[in-house]
N, C-alpha and C positions, 0 to 999 in steps of 0.2 A: 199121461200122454198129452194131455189140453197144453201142461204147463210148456212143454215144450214147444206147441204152436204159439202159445203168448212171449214164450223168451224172440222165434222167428219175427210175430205180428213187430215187438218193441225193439229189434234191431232195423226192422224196413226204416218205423219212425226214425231213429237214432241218426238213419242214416240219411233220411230224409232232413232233419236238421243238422245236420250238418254241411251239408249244399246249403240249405237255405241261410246258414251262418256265412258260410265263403260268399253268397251271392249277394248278403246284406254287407259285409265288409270292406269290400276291398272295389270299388268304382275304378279304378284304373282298368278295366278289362277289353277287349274285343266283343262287339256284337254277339259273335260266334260264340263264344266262352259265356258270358250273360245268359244266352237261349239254351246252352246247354245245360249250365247249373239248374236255372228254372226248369227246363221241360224235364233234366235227373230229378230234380224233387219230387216234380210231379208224379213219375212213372215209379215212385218208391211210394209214393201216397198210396198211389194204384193198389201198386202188389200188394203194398200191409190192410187194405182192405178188402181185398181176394182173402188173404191169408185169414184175416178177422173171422171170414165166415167159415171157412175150414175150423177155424178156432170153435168157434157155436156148435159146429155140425158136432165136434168130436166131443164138447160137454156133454152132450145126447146123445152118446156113445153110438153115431155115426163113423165107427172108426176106419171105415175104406172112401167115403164118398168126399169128393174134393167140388163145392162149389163151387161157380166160379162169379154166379150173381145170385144178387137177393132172389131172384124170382127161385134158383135151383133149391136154395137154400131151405125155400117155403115147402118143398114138393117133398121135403125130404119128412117133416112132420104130417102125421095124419090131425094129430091138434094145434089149436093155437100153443105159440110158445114164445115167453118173454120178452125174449133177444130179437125174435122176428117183426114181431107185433113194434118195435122199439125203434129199430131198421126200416120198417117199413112205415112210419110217422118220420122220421129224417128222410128219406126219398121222395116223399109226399109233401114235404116243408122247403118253401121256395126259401135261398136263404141258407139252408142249414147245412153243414159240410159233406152229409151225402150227395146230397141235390148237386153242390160244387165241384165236387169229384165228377159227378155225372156228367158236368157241360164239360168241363178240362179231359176228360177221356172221348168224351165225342170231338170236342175241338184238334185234340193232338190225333186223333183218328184221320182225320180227314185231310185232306193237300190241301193250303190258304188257298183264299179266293182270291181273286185276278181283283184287280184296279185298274178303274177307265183311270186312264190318263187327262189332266185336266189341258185342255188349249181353248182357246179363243171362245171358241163355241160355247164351253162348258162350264166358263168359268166361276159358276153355283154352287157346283159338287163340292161336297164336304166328304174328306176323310175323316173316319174315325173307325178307329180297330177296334175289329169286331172278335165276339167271343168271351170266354168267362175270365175275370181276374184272374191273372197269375203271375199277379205281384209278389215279392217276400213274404209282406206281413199277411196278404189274404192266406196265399199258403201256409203259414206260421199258426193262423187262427184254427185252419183247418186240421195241422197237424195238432193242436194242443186238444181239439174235442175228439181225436181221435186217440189220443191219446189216455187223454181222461176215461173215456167209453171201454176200453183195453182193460184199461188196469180194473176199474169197477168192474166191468164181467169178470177178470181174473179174481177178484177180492172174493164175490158174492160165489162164484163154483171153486174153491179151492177153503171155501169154509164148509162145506158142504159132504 
């Protein structure tokens, strides 16, 4: 049953790079079209790390209960366990691609923030776009350690 959440976890990914292939590609695009590839990658990042944890739960023949964050995930063991302990050093790790899912999920959460308008008065203000990288290649970086993480838990309970 795991194997089947890890085929789901490695099509999010899949899918996930492949927006991020068309969004590294092809520069001729619209604004619109740009923000949408980026924020689709994103929201498949998401899901395949939703799914990841489903994925853990049901190694630990959690077979009904569907996390949906680290924290559900923890409550589901009365001991420590592996994957948790693992999970929860990457969410703790500024930097590391949980952590970066975590500001890109608050970030895409949230409605942008308004900008003063600069005029005469103001003329100091510095824009600079706020929020977490979600450039290709940071996304790229962050799909390939989640990727890597996938398949080694799939390696390590499927020999098992």
């Amino acid at each position: 049953m795991a194997s089947q959440w890890y085929s789901l976890v490695a099509q999010k990914l899949f899918l996930a790079n492949t927006l991020l292939a068309r969004l590294e590609s092809d520069t001729r695009r619209s604004a619109a079209e740009t923000e949408a590839l980026s924020q689709g990658s994103a929201e498949l990042l998401l899901r395949a790390r939703r799914t990841l944890l489903v994925m853990i739960a049901r190694y630990h023949q959690h077979k009904a209960e569907k996390p949906q964050t680290l924290a559900e995930l923890e409550t589901l063991f009365p001991y420590e366990v592996h994957e948790t302990r693992l999970l929860r050093e990457l969410a703790d790790t500024s930097g590391s691609w949980w952590n970066h899912l975590d500001q890109v999920e608050s970030a895409l959460s949230q409605p942008p923030t308004t900008r003063k308008n600069v005029t005469e008065e103001n003329i100091i203000a510095v824009s600079v776009e706020q929020g977490p990288d979600r450039s290709a290649a940071t996304l790229r970086k962050t799909l390939a350690a989640m990727t890597e993480l996938a398949k080694r838990l799939e390696e390590q309970h499927s020999e098992w």
